[in-house]
N, CA, C and O atoms as a printed pandas DataFrame, in Angstrom:
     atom_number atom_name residue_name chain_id  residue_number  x_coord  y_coord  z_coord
0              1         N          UNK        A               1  119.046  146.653   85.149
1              2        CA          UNK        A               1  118.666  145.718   86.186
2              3         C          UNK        A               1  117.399  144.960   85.796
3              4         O          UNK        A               1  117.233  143.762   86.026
4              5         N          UNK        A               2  116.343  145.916   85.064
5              6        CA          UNK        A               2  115.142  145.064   84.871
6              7         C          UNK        A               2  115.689  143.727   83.908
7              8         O          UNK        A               2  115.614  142.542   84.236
8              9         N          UNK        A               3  116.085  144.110   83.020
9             10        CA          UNK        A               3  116.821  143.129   81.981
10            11         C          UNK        A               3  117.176  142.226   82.646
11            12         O          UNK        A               3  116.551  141.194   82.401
12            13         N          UNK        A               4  118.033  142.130   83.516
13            14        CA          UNK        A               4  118.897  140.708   84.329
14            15         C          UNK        A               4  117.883  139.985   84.945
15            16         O          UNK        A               4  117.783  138.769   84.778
16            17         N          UNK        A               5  116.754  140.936   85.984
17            18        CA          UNK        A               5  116.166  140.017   87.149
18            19         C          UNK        A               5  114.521  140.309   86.738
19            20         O          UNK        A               5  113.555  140.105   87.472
20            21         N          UNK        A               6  114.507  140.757   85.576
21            22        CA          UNK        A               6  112.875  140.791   85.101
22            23         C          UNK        A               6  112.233  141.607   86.489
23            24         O          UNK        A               6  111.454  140.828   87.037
24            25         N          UNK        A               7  112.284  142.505   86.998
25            26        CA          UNK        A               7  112.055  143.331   88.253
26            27         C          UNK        A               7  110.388  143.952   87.675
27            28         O          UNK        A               7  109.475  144.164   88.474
28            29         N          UNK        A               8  110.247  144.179   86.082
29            30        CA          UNK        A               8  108.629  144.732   86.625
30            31         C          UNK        A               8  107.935  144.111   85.956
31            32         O          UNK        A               8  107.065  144.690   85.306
32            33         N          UNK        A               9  108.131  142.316   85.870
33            34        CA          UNK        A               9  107.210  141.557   85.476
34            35         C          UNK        A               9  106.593  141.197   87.053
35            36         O          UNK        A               9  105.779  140.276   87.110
36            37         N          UNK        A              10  106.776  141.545   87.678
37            38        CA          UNK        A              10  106.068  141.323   88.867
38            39         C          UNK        A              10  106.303  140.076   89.984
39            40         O          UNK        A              10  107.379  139.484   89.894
40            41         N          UNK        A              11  105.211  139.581   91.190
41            42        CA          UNK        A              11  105.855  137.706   91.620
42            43         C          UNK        A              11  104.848  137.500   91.331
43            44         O          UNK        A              11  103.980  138.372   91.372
44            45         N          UNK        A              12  104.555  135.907   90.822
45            46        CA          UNK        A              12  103.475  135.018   91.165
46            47         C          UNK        A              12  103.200  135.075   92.359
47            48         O          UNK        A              12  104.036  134.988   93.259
48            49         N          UNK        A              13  102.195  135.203   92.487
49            50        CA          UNK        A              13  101.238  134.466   94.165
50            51         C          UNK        A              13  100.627  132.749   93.985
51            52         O          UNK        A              13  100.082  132.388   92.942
52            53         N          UNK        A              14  100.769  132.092   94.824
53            54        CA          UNK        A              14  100.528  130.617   94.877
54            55         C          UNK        A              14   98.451  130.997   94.663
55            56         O          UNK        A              14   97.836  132.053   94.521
56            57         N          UNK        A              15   98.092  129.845   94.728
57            58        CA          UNK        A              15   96.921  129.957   94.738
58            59         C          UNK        A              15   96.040  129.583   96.377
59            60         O          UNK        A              15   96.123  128.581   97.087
60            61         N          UNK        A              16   95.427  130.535   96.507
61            62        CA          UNK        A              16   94.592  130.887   97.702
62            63         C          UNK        A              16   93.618  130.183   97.719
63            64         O          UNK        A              16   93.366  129.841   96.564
64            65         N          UNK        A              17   92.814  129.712   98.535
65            66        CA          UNK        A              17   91.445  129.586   99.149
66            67         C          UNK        A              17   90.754  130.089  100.616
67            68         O          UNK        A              17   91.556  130.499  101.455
68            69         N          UNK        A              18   89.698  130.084  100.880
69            70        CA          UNK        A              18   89.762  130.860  101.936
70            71         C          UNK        A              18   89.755  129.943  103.244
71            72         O          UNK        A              18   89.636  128.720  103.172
72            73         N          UNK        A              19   89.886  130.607  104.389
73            74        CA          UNK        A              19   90.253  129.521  105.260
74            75         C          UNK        A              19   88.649  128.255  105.829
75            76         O          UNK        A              19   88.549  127.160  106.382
76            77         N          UNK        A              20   87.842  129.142  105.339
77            78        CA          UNK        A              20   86.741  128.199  106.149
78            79         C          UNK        A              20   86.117  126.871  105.138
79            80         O          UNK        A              20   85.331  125.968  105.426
80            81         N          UNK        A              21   87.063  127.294  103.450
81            82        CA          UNK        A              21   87.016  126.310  102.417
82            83         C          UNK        A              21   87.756  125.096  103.065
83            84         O          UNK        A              21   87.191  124.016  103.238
84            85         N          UNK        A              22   89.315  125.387  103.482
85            86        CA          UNK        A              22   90.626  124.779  103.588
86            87         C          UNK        A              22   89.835  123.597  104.708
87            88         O          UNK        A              22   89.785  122.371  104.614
88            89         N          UNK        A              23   89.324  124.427  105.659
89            90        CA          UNK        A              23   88.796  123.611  107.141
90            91         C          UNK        A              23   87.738  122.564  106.758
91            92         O          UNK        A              23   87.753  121.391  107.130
92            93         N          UNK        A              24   86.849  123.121  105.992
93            94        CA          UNK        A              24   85.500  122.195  105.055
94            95         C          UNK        A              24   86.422  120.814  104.793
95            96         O          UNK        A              24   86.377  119.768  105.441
96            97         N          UNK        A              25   87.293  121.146  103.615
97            98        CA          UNK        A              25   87.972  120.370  102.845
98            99         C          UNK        A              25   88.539  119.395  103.944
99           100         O          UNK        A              25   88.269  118.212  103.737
100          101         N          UNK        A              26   89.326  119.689  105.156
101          102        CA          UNK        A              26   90.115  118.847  105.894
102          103         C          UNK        A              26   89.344  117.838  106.947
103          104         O          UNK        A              26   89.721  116.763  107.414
104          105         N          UNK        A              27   88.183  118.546  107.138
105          106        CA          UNK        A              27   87.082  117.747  107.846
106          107         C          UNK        A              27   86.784  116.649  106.879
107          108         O          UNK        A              27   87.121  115.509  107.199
108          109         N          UNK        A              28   86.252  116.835  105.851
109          110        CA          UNK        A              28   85.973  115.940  104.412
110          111         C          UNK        A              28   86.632  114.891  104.217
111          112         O          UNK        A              28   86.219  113.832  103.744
112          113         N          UNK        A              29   87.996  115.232  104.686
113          114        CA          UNK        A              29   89.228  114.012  104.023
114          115         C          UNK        A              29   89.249  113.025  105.527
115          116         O          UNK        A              29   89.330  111.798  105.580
116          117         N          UNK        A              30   89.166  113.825  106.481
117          118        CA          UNK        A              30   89.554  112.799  107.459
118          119         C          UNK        A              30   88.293  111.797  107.933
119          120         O          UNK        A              30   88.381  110.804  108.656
120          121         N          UNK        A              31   86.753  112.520  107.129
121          122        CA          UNK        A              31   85.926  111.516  107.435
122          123         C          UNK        A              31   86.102  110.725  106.692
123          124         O          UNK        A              31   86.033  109.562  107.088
124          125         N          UNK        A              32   86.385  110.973  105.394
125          126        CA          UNK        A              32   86.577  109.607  104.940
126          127         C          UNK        A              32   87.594  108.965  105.000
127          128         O          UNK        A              32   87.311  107.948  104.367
128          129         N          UNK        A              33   88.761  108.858  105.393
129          130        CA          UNK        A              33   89.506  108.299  106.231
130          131         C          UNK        A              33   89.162  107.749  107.358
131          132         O          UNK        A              33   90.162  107.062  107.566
132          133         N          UNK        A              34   88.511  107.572  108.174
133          134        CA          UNK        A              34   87.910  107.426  109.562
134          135         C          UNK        A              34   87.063  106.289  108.936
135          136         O          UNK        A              34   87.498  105.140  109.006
136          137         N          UNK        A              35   85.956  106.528  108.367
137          138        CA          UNK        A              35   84.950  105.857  107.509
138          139         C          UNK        A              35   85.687  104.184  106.622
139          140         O          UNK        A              35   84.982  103.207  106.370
140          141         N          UNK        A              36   87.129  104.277  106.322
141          142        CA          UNK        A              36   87.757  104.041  105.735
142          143         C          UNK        A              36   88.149  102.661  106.454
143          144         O          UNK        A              36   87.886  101.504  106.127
144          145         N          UNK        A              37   89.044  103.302  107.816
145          146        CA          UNK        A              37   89.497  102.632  108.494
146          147         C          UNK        A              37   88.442  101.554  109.312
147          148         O          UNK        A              37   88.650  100.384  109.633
148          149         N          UNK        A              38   87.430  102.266  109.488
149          150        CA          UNK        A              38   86.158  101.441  110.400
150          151         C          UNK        A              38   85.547  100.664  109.914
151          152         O          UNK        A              38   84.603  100.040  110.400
152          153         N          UNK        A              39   86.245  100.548  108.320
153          154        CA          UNK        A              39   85.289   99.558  107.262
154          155         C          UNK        A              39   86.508   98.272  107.392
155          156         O          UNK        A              39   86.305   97.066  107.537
156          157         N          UNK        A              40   87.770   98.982  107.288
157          158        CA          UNK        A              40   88.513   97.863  107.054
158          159         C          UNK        A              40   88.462   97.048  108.374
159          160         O          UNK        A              40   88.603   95.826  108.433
160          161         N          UNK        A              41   88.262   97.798  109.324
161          162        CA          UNK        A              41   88.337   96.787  111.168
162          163         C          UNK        A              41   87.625   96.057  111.369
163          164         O          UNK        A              41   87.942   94.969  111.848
164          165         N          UNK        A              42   86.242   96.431  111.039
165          166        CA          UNK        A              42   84.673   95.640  110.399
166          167         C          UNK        A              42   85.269   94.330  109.887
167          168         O          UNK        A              42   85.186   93.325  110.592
168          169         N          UNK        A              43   85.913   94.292  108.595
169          170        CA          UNK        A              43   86.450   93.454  107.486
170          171         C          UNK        A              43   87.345   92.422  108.162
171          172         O          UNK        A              43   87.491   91.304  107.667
172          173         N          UNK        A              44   88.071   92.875  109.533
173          174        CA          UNK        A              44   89.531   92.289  109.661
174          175         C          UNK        A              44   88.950   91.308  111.164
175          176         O          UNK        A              44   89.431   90.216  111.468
176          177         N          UNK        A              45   88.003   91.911  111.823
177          178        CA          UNK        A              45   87.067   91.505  113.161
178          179         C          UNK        A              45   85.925   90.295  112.566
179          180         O          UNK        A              45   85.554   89.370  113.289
180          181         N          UNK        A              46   85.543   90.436  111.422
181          182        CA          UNK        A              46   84.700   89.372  110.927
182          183         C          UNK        A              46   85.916   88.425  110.343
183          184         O          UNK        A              46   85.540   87.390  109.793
184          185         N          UNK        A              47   86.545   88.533  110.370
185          186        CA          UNK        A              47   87.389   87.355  109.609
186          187         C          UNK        A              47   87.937   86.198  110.013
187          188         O          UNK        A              47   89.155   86.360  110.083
188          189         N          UNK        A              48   87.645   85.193  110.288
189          190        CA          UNK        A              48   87.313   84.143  111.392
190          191         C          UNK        A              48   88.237   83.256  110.527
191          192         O          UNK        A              48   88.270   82.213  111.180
192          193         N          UNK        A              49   89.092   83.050  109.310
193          194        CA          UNK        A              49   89.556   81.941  108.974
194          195         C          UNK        A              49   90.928   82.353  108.547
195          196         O          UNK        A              49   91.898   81.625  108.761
196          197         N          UNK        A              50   91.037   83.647  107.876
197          198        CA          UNK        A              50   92.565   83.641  106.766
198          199         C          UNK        A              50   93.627   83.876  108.138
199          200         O          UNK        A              50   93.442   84.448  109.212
200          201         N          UNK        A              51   94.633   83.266  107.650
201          202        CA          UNK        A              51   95.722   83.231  108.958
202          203         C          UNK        A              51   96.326   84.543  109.209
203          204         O          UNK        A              51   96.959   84.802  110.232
204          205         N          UNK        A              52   96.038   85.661  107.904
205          206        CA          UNK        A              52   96.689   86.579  108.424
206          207         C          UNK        A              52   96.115   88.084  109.088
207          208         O          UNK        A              52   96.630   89.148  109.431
208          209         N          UNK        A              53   94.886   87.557  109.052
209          210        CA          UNK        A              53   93.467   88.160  109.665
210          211         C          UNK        A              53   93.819   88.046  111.438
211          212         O          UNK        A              53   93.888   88.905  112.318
212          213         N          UNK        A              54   93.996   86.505  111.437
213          214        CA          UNK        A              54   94.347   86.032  113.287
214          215         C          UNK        A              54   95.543   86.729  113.707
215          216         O          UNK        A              54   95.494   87.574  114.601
216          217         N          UNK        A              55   96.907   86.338  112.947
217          218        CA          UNK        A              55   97.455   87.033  113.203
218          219         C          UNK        A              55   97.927   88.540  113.751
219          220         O          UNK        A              55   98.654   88.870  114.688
220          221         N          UNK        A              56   97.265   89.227  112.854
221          222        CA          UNK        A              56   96.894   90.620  113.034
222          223         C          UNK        A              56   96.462   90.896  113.913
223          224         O          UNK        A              56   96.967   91.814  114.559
224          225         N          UNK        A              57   95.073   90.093  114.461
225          226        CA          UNK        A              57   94.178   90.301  115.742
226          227         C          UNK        A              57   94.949   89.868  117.174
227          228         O          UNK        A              57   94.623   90.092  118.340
228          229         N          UNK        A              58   96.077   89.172  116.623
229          230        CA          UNK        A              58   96.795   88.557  117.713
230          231         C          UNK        A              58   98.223   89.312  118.525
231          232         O          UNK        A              58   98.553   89.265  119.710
232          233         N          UNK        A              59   98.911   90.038  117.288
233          234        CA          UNK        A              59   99.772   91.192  117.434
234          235         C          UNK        A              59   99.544   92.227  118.068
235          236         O          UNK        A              59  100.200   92.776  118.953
236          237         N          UNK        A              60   98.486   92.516  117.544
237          238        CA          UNK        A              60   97.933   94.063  117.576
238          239         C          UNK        A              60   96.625   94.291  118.900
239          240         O          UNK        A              60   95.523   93.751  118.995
240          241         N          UNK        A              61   97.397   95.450  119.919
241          242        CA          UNK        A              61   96.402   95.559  121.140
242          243         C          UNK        A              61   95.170   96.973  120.781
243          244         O          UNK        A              61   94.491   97.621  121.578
244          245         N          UNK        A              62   95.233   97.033  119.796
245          246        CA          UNK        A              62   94.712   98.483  119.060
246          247         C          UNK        A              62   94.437   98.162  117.398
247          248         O          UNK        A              62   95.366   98.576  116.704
248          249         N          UNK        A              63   93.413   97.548  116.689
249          250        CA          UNK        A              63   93.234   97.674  115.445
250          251         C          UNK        A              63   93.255   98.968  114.998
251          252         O          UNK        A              63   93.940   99.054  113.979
252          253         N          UNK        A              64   92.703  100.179  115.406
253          254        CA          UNK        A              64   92.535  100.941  115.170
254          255         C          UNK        A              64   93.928  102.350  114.809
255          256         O          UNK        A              64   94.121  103.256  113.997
256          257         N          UNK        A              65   94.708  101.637  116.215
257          258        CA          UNK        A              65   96.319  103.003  116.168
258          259         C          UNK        A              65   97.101  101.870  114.841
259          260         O          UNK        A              65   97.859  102.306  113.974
260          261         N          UNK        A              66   96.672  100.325  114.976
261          262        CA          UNK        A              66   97.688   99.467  113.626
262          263         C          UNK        A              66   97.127   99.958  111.939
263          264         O          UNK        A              66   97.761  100.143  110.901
264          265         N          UNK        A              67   95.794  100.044  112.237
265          266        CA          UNK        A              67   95.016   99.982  110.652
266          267         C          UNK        A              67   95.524  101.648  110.266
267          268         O          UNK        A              67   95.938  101.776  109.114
268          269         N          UNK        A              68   95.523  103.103  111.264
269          270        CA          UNK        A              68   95.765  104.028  110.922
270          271         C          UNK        A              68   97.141  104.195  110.769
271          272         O          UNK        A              68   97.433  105.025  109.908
272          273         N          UNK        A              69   98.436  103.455  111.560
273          274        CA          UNK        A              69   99.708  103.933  111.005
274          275         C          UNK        A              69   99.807  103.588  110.107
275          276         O          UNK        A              69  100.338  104.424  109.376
276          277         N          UNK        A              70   99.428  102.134  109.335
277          278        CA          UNK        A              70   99.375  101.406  107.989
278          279         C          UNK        A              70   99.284  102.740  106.941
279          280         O          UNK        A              70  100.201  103.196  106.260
280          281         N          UNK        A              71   97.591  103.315  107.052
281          282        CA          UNK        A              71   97.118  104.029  106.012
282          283         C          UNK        A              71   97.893  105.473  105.971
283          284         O          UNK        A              71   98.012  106.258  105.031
284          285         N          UNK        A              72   98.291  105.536  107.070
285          286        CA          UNK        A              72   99.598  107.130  106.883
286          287         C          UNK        A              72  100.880  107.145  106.581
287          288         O          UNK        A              72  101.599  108.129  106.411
288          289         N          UNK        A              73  101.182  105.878  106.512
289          290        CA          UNK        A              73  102.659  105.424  106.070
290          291         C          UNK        A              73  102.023  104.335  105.156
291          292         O          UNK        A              73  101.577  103.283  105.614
292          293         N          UNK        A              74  102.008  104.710  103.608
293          294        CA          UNK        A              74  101.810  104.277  102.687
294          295         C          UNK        A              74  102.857  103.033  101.884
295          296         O          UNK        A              74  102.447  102.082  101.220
296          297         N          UNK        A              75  104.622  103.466  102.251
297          298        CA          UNK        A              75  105.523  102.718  101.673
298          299         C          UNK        A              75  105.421  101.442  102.585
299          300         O          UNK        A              75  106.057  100.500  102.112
300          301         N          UNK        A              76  104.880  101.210  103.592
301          302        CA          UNK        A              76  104.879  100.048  104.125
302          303         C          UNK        A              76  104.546   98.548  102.817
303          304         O          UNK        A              76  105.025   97.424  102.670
304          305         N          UNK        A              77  103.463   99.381  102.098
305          306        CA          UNK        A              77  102.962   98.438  101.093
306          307         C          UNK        A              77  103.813   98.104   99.808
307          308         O          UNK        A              77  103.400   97.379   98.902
308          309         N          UNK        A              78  105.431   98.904   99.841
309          310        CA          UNK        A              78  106.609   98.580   98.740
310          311         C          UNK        A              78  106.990   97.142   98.386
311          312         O          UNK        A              78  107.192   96.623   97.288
312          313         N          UNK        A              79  107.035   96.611   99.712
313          314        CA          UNK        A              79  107.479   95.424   99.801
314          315         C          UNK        A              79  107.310   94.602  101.111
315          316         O          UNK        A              79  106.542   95.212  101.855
316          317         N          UNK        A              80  107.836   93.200  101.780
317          318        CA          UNK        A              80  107.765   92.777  102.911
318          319         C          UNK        A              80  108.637   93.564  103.694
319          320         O          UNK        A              80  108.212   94.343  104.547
320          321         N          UNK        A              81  109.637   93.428  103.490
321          322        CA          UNK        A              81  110.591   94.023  104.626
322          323         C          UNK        A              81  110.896   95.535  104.516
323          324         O          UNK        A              81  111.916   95.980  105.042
324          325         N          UNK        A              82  109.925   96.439  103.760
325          326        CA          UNK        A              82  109.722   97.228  104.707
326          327         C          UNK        A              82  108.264   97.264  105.288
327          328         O          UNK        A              82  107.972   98.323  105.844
328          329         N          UNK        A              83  107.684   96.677  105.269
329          330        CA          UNK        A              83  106.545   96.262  106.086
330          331         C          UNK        A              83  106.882   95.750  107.014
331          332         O          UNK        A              83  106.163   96.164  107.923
332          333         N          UNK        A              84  107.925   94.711  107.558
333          334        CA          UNK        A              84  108.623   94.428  108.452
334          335         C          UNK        A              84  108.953   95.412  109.395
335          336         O          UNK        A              84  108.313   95.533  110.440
336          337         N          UNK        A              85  109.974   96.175  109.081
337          338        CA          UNK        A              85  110.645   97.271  109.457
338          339         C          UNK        A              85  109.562   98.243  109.750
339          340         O          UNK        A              85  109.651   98.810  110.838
340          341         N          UNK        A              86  109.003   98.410  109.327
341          342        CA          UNK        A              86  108.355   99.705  110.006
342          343         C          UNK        A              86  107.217   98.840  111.068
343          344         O          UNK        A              86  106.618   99.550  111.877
344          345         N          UNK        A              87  107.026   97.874  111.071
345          346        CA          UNK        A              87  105.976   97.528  112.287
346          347         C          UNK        A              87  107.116   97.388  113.071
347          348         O          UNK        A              87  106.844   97.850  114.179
348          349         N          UNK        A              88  108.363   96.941  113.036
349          350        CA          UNK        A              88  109.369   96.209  114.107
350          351         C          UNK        A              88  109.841   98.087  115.587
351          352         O          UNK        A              88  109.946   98.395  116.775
352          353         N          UNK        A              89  109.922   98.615  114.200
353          354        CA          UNK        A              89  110.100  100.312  114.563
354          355         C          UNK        A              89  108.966  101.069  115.513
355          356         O          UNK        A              89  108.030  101.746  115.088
356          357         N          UNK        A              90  109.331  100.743  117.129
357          358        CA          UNK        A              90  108.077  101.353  117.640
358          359         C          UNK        A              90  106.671  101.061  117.493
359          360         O          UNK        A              90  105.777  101.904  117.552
360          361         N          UNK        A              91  106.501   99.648  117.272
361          362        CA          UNK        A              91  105.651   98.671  117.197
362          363         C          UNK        A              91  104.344   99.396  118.618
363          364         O          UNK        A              91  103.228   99.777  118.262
364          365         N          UNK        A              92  104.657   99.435  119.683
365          366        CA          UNK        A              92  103.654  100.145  120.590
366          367         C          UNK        A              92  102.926  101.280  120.345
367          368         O          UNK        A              92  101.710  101.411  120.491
368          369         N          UNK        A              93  103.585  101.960  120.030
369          370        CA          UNK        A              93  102.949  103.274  119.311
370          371         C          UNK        A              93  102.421  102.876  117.993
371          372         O          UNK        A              93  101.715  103.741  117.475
372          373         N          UNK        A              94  102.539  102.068  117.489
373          374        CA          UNK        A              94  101.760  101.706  116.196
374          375         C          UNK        A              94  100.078  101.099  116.372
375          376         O          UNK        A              94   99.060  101.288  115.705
376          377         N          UNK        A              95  100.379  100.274  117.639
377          378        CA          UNK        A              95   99.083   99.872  118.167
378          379         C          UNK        A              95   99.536   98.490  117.823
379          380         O          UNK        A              95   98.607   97.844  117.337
380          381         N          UNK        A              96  100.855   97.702  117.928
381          382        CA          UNK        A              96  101.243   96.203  117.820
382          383         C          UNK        A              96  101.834   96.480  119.549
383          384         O          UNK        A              96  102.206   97.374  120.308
384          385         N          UNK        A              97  101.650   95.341  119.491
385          386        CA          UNK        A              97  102.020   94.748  120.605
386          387         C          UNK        A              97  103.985   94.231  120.688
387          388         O          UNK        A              97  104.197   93.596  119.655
388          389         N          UNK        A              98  104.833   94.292  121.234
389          390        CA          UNK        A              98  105.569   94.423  121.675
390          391         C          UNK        A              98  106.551   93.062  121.026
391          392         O          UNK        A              98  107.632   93.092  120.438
392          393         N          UNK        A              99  105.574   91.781  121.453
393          394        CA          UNK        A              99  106.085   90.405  121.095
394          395         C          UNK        A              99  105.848   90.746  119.323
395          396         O          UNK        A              99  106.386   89.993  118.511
396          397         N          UNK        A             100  105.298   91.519  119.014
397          398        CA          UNK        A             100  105.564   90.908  117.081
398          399         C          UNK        A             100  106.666   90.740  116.664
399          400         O          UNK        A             100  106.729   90.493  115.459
400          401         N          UNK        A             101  108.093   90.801  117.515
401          402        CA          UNK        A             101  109.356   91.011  116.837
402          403         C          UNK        A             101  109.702   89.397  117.241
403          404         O          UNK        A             101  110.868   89.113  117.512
404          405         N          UNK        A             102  108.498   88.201  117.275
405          406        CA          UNK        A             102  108.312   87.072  117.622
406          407         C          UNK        A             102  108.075   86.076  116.261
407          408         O          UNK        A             102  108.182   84.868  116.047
408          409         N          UNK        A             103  107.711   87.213  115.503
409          410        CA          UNK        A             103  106.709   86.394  114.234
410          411         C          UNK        A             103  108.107   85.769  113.340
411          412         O          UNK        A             103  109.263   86.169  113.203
412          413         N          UNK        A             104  107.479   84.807  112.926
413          414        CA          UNK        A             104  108.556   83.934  111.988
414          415         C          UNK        A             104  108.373   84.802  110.617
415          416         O          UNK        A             104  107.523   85.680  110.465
416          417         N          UNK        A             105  109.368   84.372  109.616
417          418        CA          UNK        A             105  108.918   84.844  108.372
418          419         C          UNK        A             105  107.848   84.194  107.672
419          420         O          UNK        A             105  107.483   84.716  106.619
420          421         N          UNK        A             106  107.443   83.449  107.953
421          422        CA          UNK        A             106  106.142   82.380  107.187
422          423         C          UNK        A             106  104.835   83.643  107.859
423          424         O          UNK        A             106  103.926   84.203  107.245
424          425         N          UNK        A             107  105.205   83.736  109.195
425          426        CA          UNK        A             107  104.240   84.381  109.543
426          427         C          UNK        A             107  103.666   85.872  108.921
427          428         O          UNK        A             107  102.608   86.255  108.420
428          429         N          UNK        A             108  105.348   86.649  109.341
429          430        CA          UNK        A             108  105.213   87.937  108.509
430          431         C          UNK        A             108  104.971   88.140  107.053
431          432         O          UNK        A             108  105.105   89.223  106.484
432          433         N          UNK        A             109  104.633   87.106  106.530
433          434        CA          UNK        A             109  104.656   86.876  105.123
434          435         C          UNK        A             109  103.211   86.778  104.885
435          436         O          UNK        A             109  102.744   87.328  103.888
436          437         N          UNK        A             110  102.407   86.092  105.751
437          438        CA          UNK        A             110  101.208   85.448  105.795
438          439         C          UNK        A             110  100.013   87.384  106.411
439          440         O          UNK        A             110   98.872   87.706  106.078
440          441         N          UNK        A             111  100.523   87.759  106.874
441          442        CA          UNK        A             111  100.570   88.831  107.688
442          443         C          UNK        A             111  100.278   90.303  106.417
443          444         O          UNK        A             111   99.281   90.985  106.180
444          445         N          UNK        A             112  101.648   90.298  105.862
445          446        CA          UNK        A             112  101.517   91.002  104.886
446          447         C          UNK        A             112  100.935   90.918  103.759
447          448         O          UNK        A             112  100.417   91.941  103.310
448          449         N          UNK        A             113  100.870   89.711  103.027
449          450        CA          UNK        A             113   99.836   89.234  101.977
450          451         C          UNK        A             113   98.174   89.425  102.644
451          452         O          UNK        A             113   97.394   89.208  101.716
452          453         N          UNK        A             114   97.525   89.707  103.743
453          454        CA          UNK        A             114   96.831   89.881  103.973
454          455         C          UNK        A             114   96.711   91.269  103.809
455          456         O          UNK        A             114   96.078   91.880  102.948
456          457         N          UNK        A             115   97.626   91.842  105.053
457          458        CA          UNK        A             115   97.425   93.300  104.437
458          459         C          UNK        A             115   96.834   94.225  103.078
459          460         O          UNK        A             115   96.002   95.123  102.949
460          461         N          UNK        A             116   97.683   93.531  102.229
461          462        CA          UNK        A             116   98.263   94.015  100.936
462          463         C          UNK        A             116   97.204   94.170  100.210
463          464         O          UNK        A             116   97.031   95.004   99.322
464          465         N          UNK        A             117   96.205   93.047  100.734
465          466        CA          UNK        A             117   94.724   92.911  100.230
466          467         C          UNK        A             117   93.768   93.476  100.756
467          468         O          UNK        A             117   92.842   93.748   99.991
468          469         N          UNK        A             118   93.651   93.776  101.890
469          470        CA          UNK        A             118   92.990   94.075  102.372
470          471         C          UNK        A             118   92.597   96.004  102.671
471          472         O          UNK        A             118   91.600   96.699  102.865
472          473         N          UNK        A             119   94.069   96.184  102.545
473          474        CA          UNK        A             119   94.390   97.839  102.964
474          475         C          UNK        A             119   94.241   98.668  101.671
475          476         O          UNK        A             119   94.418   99.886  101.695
């Protein structure tokens, strides 16, 4: 039996840390995340000219629930249409406003090239 299933080479154990490391560490990540996001809102609230700056400010009743689903759903940034699609998807809970399923494609285009730069 040892032969077939290697029985007294023993198991690996994954690698441990202790829990008040794990908690350190998770506090750590989400400030800078937080830090992250409050820089980009800063960035997107001063922006008084690019069209897809207004836009954004114009969609969106929450910079803050739009700029964080952005940064937790990363594939948004694959392409337009799924950047499309995932704002069109429960757009309220994202922190957009309801009418974005209003925007032309010039718009959503104008919209996402901002993003893309900005995020």
């Amino acid at each position: 039996m040892d032969k077939t299933y290697s029985l007294s080479s023993g198991v690996k154990q994954p690698a441990q840390i202790p829990v008040t490391m794990s908690v350190e560490k998770i506090i750590s990540e989400n400030i800078q995340t937080s830090e992250k996001i409050k820089s980009i809102i800063d960035e997107i609230q001063n922006n008084k000219t690019d069209k897809g700056a207004l836009i954004l400010k114009d969609i969106s009743y929450d910079l803050n629930k739009s700029i964080t689903a952005l940064i937790n759903y990363p594939k948004w940034n694959e392409n337009e249409s799924v950047f499309v699609k995932f704002v069109e998807t429960s757009p309220v809970q994202k922190g957009f406003k309801s009418d974005a399923f209003n925007l032309s494609s010039e718009q959503w285009s104008l919209l996402y090239q901002f993003l893309k730069t900005t995020i």
